[in-house]
PyMOL commands that place a pseudoatom at each C-alpha (Angstrom):
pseudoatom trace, name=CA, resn=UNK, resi=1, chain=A, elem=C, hetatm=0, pos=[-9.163, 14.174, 20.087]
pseudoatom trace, name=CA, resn=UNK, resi=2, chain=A, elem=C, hetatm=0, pos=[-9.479, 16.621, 17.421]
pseudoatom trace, name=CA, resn=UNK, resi=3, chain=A, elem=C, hetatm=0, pos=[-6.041, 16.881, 17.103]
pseudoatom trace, name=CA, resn=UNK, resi=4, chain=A, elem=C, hetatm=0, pos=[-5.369, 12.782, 16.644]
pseudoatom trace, name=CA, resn=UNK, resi=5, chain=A, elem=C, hetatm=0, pos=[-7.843, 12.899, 13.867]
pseudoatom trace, name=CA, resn=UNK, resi=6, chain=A, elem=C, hetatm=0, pos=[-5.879, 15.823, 12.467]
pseudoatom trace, name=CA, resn=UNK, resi=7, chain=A, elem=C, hetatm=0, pos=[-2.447, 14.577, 12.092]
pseudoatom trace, name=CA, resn=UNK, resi=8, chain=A, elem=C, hetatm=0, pos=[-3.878, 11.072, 11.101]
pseudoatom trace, name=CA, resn=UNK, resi=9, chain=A, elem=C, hetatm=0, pos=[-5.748, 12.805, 7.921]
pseudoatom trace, name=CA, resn=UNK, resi=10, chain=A, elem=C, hetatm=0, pos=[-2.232, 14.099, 7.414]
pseudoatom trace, name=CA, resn=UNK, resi=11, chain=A, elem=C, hetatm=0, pos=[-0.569, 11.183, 7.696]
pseudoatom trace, name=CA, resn=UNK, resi=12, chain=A, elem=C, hetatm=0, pos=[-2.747, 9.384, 5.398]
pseudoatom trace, name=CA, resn=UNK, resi=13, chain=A, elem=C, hetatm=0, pos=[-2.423, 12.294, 2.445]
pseudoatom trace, name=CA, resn=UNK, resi=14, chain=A, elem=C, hetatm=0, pos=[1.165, 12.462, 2.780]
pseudoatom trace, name=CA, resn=UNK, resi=15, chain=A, elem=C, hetatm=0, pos=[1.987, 8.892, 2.447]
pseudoatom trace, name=CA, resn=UNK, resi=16, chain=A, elem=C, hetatm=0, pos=[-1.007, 8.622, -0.823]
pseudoatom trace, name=CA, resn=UNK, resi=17, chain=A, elem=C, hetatm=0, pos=[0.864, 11.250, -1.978]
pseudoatom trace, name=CA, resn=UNK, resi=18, chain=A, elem=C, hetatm=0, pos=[4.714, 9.707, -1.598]
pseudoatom trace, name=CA, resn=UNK, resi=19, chain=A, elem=C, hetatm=0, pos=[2.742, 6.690, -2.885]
pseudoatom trace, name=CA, resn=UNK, resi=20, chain=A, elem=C, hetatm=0, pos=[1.417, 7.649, -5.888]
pseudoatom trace, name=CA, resn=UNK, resi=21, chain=A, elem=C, hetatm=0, pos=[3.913, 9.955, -7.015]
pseudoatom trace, name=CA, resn=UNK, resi=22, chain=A, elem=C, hetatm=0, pos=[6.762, 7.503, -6.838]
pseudoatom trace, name=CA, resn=UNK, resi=23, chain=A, elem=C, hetatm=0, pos=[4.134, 4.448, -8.726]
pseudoatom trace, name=CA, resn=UNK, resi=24, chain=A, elem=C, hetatm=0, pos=[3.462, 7.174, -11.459]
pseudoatom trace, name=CA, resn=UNK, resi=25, chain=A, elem=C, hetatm=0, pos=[7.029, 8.036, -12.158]
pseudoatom trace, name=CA, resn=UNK, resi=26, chain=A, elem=C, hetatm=0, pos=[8.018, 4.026, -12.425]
pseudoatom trace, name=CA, resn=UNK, resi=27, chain=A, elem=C, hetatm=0, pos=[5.156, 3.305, -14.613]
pseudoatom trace, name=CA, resn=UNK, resi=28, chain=A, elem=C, hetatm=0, pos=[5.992, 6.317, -17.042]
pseudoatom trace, name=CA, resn=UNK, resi=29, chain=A, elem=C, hetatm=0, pos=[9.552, 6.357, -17.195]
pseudoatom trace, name=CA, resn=UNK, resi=30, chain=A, elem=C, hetatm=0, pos=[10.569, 2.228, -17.241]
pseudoatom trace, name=CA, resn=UNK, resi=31, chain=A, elem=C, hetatm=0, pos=[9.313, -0.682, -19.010]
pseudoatom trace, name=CA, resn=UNK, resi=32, chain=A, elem=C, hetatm=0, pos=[8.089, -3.325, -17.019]
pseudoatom trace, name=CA, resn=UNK, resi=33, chain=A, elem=C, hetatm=0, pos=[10.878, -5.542, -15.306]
pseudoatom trace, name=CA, resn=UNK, resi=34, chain=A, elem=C, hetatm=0, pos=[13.671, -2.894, -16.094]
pseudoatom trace, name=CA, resn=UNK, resi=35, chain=A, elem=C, hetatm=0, pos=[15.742, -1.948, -13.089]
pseudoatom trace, name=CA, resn=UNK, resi=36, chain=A, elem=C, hetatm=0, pos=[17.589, 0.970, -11.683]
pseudoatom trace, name=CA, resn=UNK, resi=37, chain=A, elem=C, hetatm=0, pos=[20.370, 0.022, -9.367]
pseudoatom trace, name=CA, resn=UNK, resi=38, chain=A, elem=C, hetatm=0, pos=[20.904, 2.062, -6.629]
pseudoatom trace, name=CA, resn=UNK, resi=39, chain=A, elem=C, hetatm=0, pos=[23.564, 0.271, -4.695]
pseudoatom trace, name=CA, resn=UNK, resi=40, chain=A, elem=C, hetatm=0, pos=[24.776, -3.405, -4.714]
pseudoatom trace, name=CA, resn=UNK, resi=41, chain=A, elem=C, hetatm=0, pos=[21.637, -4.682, -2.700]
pseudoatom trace, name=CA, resn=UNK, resi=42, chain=A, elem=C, hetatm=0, pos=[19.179, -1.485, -3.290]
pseudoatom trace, name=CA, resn=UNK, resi=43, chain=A, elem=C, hetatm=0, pos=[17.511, -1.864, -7.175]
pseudoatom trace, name=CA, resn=UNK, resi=44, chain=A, elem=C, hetatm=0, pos=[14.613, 0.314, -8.232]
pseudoatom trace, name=CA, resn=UNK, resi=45, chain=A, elem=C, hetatm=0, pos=[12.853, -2.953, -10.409]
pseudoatom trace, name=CA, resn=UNK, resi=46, chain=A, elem=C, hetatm=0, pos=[9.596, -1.975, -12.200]
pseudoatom trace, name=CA, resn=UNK, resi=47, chain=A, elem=C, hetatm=0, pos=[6.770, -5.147, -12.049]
pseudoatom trace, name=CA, resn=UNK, resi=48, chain=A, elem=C, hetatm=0, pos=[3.283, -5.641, -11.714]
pseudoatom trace, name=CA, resn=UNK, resi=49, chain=A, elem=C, hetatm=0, pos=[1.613, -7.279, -9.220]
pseudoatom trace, name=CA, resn=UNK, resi=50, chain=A, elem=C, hetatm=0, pos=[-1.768, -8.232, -10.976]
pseudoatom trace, name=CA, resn=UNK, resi=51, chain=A, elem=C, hetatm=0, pos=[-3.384, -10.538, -7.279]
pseudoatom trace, name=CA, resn=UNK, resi=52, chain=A, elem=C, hetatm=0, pos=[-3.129, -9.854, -3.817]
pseudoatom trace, name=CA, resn=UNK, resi=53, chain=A, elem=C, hetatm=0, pos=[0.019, -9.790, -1.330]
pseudoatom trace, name=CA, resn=UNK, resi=54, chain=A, elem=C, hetatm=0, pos=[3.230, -11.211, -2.534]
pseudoatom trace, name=CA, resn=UNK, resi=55, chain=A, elem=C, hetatm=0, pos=[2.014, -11.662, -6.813]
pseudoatom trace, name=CA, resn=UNK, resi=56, chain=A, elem=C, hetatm=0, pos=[-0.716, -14.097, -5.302]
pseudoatom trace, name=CA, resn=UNK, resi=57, chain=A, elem=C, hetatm=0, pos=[-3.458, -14.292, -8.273]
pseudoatom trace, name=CA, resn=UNK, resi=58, chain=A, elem=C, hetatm=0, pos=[-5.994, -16.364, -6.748]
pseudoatom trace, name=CA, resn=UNK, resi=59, chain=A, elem=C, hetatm=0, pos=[-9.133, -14.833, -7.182]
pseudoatom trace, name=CA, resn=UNK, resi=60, chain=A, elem=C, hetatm=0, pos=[-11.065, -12.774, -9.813]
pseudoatom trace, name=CA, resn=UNK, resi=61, chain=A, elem=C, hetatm=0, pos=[-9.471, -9.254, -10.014]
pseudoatom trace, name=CA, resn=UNK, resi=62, chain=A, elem=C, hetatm=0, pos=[-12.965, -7.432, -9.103]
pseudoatom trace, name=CA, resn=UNK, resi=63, chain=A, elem=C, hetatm=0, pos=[-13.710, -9.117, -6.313]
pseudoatom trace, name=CA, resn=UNK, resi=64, chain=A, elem=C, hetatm=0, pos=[-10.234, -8.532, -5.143]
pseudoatom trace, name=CA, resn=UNK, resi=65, chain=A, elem=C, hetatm=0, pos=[-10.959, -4.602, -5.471]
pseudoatom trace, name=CA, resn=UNK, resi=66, chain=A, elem=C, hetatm=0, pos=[-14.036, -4.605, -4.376]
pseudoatom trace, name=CA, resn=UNK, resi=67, chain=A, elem=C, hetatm=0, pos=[-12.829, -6.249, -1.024]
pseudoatom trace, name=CA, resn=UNK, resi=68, chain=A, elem=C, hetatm=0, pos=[-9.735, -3.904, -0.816]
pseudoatom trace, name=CA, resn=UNK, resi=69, chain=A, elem=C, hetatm=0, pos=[-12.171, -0.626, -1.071]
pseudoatom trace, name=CA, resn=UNK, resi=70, chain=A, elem=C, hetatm=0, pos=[-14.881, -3.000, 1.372]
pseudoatom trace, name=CA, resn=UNK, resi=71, chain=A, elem=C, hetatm=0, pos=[-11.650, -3.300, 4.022]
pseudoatom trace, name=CA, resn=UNK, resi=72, chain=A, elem=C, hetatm=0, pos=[-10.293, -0.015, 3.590]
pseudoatom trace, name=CA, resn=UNK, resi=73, chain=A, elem=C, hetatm=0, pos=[-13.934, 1.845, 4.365]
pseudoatom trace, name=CA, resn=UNK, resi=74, chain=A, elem=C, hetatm=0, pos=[-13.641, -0.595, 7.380]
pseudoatom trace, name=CA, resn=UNK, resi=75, chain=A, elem=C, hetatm=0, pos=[-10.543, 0.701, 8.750]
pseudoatom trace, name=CA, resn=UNK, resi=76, chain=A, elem=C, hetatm=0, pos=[-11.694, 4.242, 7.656]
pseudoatom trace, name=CA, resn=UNK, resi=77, chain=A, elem=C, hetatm=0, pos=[-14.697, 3.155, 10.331]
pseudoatom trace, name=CA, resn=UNK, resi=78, chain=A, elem=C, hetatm=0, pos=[-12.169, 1.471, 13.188]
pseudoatom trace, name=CA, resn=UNK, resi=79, chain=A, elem=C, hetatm=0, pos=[-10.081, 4.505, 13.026]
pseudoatom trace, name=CA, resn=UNK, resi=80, chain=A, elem=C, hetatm=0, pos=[-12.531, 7.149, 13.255]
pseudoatom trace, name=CA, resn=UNK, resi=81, chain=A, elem=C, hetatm=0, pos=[-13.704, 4.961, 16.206]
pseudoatom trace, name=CA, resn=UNK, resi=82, chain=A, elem=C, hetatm=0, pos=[-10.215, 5.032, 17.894]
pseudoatom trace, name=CA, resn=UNK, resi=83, chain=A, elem=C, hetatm=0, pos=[-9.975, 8.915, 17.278]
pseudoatom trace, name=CA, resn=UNK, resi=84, chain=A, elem=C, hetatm=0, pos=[-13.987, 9.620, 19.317]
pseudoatom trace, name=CA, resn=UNK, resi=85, chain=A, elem=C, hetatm=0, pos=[-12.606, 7.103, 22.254]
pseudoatom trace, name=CA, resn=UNK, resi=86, chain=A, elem=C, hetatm=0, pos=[-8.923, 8.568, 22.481]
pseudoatom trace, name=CA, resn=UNK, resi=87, chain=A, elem=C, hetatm=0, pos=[-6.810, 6.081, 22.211]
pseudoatom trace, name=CA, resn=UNK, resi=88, chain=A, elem=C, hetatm=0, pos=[-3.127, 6.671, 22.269]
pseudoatom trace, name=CA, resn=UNK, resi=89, chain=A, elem=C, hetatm=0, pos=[-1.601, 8.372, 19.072]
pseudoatom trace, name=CA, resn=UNK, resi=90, chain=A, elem=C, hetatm=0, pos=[0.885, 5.269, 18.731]
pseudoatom trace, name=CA, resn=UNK, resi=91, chain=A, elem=C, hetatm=0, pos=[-1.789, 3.082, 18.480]
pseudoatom trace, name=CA, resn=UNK, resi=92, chain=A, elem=C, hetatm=0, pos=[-3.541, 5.255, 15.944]
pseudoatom trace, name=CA, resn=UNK, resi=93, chain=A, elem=C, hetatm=0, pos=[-0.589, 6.380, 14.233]
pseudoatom trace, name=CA, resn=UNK, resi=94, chain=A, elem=C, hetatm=0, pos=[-0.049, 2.294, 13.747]
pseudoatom trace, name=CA, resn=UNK, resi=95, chain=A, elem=C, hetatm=0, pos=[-3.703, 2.156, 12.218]
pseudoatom trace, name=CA, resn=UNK, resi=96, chain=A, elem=C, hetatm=0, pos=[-3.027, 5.272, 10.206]
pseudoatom trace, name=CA, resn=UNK, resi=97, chain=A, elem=C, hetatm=0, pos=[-0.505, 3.737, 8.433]
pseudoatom trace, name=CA, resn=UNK, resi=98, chain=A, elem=C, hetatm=0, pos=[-2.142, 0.506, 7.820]
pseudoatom trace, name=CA, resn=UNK, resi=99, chain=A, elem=C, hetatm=0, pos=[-5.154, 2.805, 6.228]
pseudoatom trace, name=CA, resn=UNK, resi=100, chain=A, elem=C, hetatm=0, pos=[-2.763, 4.536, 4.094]
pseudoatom trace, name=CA, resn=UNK, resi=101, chain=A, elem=C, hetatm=0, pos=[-0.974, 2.026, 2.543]
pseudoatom trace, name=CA, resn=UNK, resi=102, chain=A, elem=C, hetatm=0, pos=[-4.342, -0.312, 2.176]
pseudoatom trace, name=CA, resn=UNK, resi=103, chain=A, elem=C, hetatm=0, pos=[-6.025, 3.129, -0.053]
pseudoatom trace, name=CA, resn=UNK, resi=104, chain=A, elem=C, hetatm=0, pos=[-3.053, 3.747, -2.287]
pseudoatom trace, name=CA, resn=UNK, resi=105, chain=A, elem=C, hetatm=0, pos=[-3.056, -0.095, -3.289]
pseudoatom trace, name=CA, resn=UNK, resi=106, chain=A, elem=C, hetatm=0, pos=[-7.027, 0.447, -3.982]
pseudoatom trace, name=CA, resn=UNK, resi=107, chain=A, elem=C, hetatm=0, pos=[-6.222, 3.495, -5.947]
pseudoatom trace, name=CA, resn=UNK, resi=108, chain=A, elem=C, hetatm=0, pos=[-3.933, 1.349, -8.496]
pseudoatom trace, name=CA, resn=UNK, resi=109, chain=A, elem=C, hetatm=0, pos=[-6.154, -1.431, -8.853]
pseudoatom trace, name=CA, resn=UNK, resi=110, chain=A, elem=C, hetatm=0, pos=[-9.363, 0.809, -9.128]
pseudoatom trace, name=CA, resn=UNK, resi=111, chain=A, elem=C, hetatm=0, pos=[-7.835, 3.372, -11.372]
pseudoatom trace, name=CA, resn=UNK, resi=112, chain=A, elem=C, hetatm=0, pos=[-4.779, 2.343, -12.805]
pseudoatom trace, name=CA, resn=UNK, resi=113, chain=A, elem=C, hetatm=0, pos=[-6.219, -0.262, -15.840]
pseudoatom trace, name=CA, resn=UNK, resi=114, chain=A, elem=C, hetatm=0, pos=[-8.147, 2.578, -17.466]
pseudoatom trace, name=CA, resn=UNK, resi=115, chain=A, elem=C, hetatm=0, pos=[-5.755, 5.770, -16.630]
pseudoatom trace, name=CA, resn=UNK, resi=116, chain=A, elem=C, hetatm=0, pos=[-2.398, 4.244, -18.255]
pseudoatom trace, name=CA, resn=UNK, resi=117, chain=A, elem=C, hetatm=0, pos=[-2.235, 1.702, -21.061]
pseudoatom trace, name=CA, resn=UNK, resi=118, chain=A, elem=C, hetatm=0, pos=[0.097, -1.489, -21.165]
pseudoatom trace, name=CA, resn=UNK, resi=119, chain=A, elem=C, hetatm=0, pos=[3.397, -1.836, -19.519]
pseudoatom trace, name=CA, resn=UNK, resi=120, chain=A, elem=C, hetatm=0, pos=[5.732, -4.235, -21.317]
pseudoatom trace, name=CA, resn=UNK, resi=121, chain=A, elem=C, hetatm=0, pos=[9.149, -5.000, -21.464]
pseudoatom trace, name=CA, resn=UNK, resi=122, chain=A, elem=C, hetatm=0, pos=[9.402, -3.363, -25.259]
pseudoatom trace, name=CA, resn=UNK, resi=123, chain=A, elem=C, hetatm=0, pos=[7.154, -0.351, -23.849]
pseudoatom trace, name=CA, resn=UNK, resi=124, chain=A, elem=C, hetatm=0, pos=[6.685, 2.713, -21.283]
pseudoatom trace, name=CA, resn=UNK, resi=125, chain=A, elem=C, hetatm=0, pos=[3.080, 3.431, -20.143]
pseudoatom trace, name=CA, resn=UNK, resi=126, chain=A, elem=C, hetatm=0, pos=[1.948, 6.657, -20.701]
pseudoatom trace, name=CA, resn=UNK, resi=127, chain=A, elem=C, hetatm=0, pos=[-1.584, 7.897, -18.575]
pseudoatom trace, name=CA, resn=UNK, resi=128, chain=A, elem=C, hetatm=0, pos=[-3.943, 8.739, -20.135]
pseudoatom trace, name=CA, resn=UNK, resi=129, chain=A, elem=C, hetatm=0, pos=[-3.592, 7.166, -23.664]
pseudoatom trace, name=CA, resn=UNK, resi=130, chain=A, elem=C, hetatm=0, pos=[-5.408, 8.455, -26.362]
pseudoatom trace, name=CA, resn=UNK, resi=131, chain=A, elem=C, hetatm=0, pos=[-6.517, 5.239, -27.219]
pseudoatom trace, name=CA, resn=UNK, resi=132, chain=A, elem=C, hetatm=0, pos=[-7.610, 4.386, -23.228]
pseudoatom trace, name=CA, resn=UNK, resi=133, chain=A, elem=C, hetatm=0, pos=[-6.143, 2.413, -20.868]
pseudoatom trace, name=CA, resn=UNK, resi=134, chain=A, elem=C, hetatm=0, pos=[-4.544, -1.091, -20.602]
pseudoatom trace, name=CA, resn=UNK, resi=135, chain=A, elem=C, hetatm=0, pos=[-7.749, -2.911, -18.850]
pseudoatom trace, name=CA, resn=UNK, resi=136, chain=A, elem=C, hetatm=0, pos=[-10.765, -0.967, -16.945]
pseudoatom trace, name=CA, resn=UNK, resi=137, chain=A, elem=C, hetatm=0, pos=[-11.851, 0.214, -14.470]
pseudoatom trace, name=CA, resn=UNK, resi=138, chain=A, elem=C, hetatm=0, pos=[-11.273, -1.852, -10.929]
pseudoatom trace, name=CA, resn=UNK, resi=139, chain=A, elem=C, hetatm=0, pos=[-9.141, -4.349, -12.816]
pseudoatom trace, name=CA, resn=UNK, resi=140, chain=A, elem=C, hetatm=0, pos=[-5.808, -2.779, -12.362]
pseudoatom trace, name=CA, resn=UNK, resi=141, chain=A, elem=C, hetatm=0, pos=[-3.010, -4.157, -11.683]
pseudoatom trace, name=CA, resn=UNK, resi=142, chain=A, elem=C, hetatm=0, pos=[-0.139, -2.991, -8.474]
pseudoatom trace, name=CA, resn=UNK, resi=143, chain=A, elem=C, hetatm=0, pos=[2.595, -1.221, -9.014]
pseudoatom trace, name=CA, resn=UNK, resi=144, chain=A, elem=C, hetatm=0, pos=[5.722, -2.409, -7.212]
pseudoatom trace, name=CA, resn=UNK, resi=145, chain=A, elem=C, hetatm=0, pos=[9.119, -1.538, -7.244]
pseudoatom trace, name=CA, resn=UNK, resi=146, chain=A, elem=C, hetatm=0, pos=[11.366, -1.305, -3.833]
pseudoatom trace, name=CA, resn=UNK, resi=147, chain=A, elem=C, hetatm=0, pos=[14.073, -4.965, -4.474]
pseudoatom trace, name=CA, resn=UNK, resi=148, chain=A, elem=C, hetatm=0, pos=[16.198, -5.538, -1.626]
pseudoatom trace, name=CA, resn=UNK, resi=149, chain=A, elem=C, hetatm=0, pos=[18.429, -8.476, -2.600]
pseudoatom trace, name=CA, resn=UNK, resi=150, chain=A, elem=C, hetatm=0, pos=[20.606, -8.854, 0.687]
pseudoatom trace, name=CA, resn=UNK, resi=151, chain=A, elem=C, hetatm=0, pos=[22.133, -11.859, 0.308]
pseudoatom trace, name=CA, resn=UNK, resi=152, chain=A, elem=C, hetatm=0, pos=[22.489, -14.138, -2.959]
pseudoatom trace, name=CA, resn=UNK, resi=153, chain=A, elem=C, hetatm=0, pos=[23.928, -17.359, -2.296]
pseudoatom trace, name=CA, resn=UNK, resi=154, chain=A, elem=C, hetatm=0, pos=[23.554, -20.140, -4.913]
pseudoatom trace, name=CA, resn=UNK, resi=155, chain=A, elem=C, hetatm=0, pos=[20.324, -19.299, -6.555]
pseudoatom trace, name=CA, resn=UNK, resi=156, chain=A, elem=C, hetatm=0, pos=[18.679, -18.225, -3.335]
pseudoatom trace, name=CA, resn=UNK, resi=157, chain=A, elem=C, hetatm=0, pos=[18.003, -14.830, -2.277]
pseudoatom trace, name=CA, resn=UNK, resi=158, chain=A, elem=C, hetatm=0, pos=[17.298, -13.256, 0.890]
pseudoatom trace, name=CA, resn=UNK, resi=159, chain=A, elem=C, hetatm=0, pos=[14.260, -10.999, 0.887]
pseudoatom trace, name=CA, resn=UNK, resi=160, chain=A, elem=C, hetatm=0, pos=[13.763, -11.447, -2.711]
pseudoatom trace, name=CA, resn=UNK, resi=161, chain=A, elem=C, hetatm=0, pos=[10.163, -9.474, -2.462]
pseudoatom trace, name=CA, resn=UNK, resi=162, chain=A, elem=C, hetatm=0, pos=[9.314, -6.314, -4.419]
pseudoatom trace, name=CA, resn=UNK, resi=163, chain=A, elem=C, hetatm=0, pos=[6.919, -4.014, -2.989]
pseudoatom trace, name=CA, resn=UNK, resi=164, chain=A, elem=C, hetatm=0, pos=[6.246, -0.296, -2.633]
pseudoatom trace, name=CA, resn=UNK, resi=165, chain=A, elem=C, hetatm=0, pos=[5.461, 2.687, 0.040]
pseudoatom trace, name=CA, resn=UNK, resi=166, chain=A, elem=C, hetatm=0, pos=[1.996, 1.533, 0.436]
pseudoatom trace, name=CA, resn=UNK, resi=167, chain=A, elem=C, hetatm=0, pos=[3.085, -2.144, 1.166]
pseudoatom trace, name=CA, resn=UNK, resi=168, chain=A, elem=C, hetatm=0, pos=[6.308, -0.558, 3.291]
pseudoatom trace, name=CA, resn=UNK, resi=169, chain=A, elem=C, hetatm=0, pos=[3.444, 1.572, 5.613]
pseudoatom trace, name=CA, resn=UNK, resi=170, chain=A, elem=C, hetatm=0, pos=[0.971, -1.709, 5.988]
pseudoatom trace, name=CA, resn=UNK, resi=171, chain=A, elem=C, hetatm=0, pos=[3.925, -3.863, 7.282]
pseudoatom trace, name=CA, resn=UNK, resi=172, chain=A, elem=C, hetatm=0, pos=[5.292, -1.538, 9.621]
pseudoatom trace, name=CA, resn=UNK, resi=173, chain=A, elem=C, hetatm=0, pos=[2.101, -0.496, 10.988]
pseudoatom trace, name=CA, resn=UNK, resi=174, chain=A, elem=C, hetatm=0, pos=[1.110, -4.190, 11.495]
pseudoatom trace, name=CA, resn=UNK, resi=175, chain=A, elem=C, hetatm=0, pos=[4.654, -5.457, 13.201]
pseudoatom trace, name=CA, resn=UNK, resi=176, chain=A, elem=C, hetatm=0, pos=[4.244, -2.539, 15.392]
pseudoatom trace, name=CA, resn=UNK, resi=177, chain=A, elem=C, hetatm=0, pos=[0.804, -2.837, 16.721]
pseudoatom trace, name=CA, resn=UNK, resi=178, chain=A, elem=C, hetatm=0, pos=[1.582, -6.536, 16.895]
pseudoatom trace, name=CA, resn=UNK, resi=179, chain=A, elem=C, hetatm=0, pos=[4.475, -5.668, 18.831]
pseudoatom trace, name=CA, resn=UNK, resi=180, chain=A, elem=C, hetatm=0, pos=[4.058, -2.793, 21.006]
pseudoatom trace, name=CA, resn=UNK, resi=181, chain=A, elem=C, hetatm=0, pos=[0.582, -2.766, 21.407]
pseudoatom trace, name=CA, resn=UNK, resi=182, chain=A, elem=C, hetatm=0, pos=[-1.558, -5.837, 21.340]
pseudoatom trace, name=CA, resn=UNK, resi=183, chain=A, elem=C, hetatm=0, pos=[-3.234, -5.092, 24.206]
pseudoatom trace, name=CA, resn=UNK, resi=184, chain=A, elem=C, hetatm=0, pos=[-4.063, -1.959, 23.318]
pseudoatom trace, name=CA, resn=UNK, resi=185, chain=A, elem=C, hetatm=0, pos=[-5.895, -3.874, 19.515]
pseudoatom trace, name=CA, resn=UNK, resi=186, chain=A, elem=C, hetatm=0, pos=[-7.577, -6.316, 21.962]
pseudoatom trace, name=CA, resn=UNK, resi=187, chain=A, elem=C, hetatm=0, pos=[-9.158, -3.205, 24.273]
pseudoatom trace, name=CA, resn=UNK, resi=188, chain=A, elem=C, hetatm=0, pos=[-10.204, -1.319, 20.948]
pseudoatom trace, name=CA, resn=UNK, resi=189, chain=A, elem=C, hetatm=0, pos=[-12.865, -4.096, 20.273]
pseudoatom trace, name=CA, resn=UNK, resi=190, chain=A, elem=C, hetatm=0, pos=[-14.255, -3.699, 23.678]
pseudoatom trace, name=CA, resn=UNK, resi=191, chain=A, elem=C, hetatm=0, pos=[-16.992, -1.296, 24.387]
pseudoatom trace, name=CA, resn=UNK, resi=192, chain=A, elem=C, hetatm=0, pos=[-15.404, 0.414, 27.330]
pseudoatom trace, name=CA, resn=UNK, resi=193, chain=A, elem=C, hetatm=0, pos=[-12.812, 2.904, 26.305]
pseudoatom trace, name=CA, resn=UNK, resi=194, chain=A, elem=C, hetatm=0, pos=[-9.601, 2.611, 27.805]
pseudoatom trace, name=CA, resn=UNK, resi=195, chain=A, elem=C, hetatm=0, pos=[-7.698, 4.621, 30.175]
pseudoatom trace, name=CA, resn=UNK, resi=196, chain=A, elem=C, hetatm=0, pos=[-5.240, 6.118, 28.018]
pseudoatom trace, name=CA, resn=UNK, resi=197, chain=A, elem=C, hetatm=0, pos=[-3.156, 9.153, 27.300]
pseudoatom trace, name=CA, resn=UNK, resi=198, chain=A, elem=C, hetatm=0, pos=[-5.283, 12.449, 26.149]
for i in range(1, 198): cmd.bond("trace and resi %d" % i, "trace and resi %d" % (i + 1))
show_as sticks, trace
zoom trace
């Protein structure tokens, strides 16, 4: 058990880490909206994503932080629970990276409106301006930049989403515990611990 709590910490750290350090380098070194194109359907495409999943600005930016730091102490909670009962690493593996990519979104919008000032199209940030940051404190905005434009046919284009490592490590853990292991989501809100493997 010790162990599974182990290597999820380190999961966690290392994909903050991958996170963070990729989000820093895009917000210092392009303006907002320029892009880097890797291959013909790969483009490294700097934006902002200033609401919740997928650009959606629906609610007041607070709030929105406050619930993603409220949800991610929750999973913080569900894991650790997971981890005491010994579930099965896949399962907490899944979790782990569903965790991790849930705290490095909270870290931009907690941190990143008072750390670096304004990305525009005319303008690199740089962190931490003389002259402060772009907004404050809770009120910052995503940083996204992973474009994946498969297929363009007549205006349309297939998987025309931006997103990042944190985003990437949500969506994967969520397919995956929605595919392989539903059962195994539906036993961790029981009170019995499972029969699993140690």
């Amino acid at each position: 058990m010790k162990n599974k709590g182990v290597w999820a910490t380190v999961v966690v750290l290392l994909i903050l880490l991958l996170d963070q350090v990729i989000k820093i380098w895009v917000k210092t070194h392009l303006a907002l909206y320029e892009d880097i194109e890797v291959t013909g359907w790969f483009f490294i495409r700097f934006v902002e994503n200033p609401g919740i999943a997928m650009g959606i600005d629906i609610m007041n930016k607070v709030f929105i932080t406050i619930f993603r730091v409220v949800a991610s102490g929750a999973v913080i909670y569900y894991l650790h629970q997971l981890v005491k009962r010994n579930f099965s690493w896949g399962y907490i593996f899944c979790v782990t990276l569903v965790l991790a990519g849930a705290m490095g979104n909270c870290i931009d919008c907690v941190a990143y409106g008072a750390i670096f000032n304004e990305s525009t199209p005319m303008q690199v940030a740089t962190i931490f301006p003389p002259n402060g940051g772009y907004s404050s404190w809770l009120n910052g905005k995503v940083v996204d930049m992973f474009y994946f434009p498969l297929i363009e046919w007549h205006g349309y284009v297939f998987f025309r989403y931006i997103f990042n490592v944190a985003d990437a490590a949500i969506s994967v853990g969520i397919v995956a515990i929605l595919i392989f292991y539903r059962d195994t989501l539906s036993q961790s809100f029981a009170k019995e611990s499972p029969n699993v493997e140690k």
